[in-house]
VEXDREN-2710 file (C-alpha; in Angstrom, 1 decimal):
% VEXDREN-2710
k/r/px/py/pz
1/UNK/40.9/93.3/139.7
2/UNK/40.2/94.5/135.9
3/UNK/42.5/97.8/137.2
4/UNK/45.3/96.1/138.9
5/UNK/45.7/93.7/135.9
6/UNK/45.8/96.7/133.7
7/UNK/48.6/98.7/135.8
8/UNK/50.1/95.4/136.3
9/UNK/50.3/95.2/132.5
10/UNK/51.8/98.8/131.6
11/UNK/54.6/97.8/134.3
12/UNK/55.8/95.0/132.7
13/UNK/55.4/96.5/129.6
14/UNK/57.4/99.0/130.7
15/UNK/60.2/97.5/132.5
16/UNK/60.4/95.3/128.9
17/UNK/60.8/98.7/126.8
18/UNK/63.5/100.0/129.5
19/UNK/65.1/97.0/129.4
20/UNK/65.1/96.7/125.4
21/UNK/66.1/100.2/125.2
22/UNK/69.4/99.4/127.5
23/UNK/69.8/96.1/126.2
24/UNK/70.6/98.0/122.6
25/UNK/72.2/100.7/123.9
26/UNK/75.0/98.6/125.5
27/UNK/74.7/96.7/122.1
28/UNK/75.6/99.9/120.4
29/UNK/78.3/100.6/122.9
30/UNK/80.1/97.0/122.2
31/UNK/79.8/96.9/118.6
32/UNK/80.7/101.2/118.4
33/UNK/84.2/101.1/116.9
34/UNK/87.0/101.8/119.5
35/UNK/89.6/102.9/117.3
36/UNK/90.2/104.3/113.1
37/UNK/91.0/100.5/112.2
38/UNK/87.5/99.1/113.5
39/UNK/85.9/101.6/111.3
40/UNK/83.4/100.0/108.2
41/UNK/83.3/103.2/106.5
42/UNK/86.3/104.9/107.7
43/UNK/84.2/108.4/106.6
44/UNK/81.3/108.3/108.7
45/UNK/82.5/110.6/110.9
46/UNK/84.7/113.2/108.7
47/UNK/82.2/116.2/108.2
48/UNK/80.9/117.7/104.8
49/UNK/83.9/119.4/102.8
50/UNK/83.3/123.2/102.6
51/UNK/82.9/124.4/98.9
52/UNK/85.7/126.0/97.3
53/UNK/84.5/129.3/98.1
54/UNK/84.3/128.1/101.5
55/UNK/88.2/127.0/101.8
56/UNK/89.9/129.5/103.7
57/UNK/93.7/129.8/103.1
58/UNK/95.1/129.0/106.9
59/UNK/92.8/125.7/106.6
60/UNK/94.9/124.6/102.8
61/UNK/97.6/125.6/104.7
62/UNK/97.2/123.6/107.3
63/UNK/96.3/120.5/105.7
64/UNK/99.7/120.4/103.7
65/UNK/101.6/120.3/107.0
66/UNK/101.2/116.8/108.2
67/UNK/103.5/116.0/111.3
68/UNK/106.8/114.6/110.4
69/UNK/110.2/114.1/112.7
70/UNK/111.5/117.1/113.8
71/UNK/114.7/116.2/111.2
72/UNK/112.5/116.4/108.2
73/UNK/110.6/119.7/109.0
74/UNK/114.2/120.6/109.4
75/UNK/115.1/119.7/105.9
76/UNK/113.9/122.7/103.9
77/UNK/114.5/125.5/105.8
78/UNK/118.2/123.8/105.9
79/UNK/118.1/123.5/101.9
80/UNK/117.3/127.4/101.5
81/UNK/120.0/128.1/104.1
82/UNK/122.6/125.8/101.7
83/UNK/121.2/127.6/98.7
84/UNK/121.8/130.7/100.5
85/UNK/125.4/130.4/101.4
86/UNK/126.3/129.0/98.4
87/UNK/125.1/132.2/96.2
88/UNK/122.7/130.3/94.3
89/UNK/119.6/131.9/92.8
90/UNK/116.1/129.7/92.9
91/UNK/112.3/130.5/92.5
92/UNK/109.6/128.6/94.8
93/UNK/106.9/126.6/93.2
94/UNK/104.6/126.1/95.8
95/UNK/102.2/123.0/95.8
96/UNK/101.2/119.8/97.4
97/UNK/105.0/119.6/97.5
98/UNK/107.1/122.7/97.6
99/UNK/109.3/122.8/94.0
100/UNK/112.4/124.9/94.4
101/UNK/114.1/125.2/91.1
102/UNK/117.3/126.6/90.7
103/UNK/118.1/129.4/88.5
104/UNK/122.0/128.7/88.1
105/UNK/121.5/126.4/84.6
106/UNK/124.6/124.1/83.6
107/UNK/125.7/125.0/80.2
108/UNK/127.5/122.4/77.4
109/UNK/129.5/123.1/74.8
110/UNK/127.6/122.5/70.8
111/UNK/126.2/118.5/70.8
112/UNK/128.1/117.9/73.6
113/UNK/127.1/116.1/77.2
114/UNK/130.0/116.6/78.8
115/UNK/129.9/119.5/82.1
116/UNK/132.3/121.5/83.1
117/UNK/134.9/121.4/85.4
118/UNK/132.9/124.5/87.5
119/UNK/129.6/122.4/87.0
120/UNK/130.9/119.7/88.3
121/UNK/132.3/121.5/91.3
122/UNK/129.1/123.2/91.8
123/UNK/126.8/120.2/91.4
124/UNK/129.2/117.5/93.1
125/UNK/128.3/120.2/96.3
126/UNK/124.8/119.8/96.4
127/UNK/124.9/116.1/95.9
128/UNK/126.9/116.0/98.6
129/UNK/124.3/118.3/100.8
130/UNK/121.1/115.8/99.4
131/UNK/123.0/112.9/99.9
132/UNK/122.2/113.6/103.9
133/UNK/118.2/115.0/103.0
134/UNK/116.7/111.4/102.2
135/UNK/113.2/112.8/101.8
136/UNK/114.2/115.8/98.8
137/UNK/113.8/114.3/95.2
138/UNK/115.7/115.7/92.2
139/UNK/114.5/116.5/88.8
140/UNK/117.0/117.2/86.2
141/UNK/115.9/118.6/83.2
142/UNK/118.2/118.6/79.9
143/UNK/117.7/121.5/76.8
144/UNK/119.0/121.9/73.6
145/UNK/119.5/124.9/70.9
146/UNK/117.8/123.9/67.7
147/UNK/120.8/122.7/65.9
148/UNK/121.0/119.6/64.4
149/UNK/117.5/117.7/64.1
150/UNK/114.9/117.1/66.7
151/UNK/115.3/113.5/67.0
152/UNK/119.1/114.2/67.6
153/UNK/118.6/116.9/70.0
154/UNK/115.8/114.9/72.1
155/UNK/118.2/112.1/72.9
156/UNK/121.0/114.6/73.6
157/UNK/119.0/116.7/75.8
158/UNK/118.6/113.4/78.2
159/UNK/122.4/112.5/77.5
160/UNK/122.4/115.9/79.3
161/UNK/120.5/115.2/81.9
162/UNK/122.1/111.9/83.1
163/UNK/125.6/114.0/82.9
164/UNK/124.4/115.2/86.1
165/UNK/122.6/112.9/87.3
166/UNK/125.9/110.8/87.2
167/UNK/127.7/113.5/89.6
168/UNK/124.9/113.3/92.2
169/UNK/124.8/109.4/92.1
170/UNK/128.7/109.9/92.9
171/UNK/127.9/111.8/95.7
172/UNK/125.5/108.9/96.9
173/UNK/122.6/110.8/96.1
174/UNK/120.3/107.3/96.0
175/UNK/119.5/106.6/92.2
176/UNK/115.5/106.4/92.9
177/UNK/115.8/110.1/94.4
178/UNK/116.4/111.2/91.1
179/UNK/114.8/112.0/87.8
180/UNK/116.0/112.5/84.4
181/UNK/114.0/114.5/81.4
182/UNK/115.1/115.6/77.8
183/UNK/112.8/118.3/75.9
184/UNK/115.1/118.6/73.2
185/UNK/114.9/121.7/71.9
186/UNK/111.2/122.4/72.6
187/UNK/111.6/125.0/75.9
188/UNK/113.9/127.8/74.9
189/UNK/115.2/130.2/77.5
190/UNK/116.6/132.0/74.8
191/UNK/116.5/133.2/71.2
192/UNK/118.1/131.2/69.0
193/UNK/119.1/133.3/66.4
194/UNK/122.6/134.1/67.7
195/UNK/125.4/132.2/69.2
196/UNK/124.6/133.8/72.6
197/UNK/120.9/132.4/72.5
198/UNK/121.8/129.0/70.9
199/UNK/124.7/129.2/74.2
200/UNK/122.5/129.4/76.9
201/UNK/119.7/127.2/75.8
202/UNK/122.6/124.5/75.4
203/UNK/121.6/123.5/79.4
204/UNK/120.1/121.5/82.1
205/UNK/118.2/122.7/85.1
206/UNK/117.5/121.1/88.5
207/UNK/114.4/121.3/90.5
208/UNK/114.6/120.1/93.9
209/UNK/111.0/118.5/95.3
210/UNK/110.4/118.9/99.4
211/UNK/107.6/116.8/100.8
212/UNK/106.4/120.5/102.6
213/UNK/104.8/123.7/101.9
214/UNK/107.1/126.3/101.7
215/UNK/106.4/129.7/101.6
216/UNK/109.0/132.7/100.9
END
């Protein structure tokens, strides 16, 4: 009798821990998140980052190539092919975003803000190009010789700047797409001990920003 109690014991014992034991597994199952937004801790699941030594540079690569609409991957191969046909010169600054920056400057005449007749030609073109590229920002970046004194120069170094951000507004480039800055007469391209130098650092420069890495 002493036996049959005892095996009658370790069944039910038994059949309690199997039960128990699939009792929290389906417990587990229900409360297990079925999708990113029931997540608690959104990272639980995203493995260890690699060192940097680690980081190979198809993986980088790869992460700064997130899946857009066919129409913006589009967008800067389209832009080098524009820059292309138009003859104009630029240098690729790769990064989290891709910075292509022009090399054809816009010069001004001594303390003046005013652009030429050939800038404006040349710029009122791209506008018109960016105007249709929703997701390319624009930095325009004004310069002066050293003439005159630096407070002077720093405010017309931005009057610079918004010249041409003026054209590309006409072309309905959208006003938040585009970014002014003045450095006065701080970054030099060129001597400014002759009338040449003091010419060509009398200019603004535009850098276009592409949400993409680019590579040459």
């Amino acid at each position: 009798m002493k036996a049959f109690a005892l095996l009658l014991c370790l069944l039910v014992s038994g059949c309690g821990s199997l039960a128990a034991d699939r009792m929290f597994s389906n417990n587990l199952l229900d409360t297990a998140p079925r999708n990113d937004s029931e997540v608690l801790y959104p990272d639980w699941r995203t493995p260890s980052q690699p060192t940097r030594s680690e980081v190979v540079p198809n993986a980088v690569a790869e992460t700064r190539k997130p899946s857009r609409p066919s129409n913006q991957v589009q967008e800067p191969a389209s832009l080098l092919a524009f820059l292309a046909d138009h003859r104009i010169d630029y240098e690729l600054q790769p990064g989290e975003h891709s910075i292509v920056k022009l090399k054809r400057s816009l010069q001004f005449q001594t303390g003046a803000a005013q652009l030429s007749s050939e800038s404006i030609r040349w710029v009122g073109e791209l506008g018109r190009f960016l105007a249709q590229k929703p997701t390319i920002d624009v930095i325009v970046e004004g310069h002066t010789d050293n003439t005159g004194s630096e407070r002077l120069n720093d405010g017309l170094s931005l009057r610079r700047a918004e010249a041409v951000k003026q054209v590309l507004i006409g072309q309905k480039v959208p006003n938040q797409a585009i970014y002014t800055r003045g450095y006065g007469s701080h970054l030099s391209k060129c001597q400014n001990n002759t009338a040449q130098g003091r010419a060509c650092n009398r200019r603004a420069e535009l850098l276009l920003i592409i949400p993409e890495y680019l590579t040459q």
